[in-house]
C-alpha positions, 0 to 999 in steps of 0.5 A, a space after each residue: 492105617 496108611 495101607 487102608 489110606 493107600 487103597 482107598 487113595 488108589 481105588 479113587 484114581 483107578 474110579 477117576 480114569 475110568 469116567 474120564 476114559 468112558 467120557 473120551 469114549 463117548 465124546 469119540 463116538 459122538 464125533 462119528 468116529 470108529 468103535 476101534 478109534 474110540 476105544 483108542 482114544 479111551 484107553 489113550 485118556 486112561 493111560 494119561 490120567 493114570 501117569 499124571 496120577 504117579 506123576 503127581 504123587 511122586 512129586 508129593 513124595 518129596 515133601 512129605 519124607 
């Protein structure tokens, strides 16, 4: 049961970076930038969503042992 929590929790991390990748994107090229530059700044959003998301579970970790 905790394997199958797990999954699903990391599926709804990886689900949640990649909108807010895709709307940083977006939010980029709507600004006038370059396609490289957007996709920067894209995969710079993905990055920080998934660090915050470790960040964030590492710090539960201490409560729930």
């Amino acid at each position: 049961m905790h394997v199958a929590v797990l999954l699903l929790a990391i599926a709804l991390v990886i689900v949640v970076a990649a909108l807010a990748a895709l709307g940083a994107g977006k939010l980029a090229r709507m600004d006038g930038v370059s396609y490289p530059t957007a996709l920067t700044r894209a995969a710079v959003t993905f990055a920080a969503v998934i660090t915050l998301a470790c960040t964030g579970a590492g710090a539960l970790r201490a409560f729930l042992d």
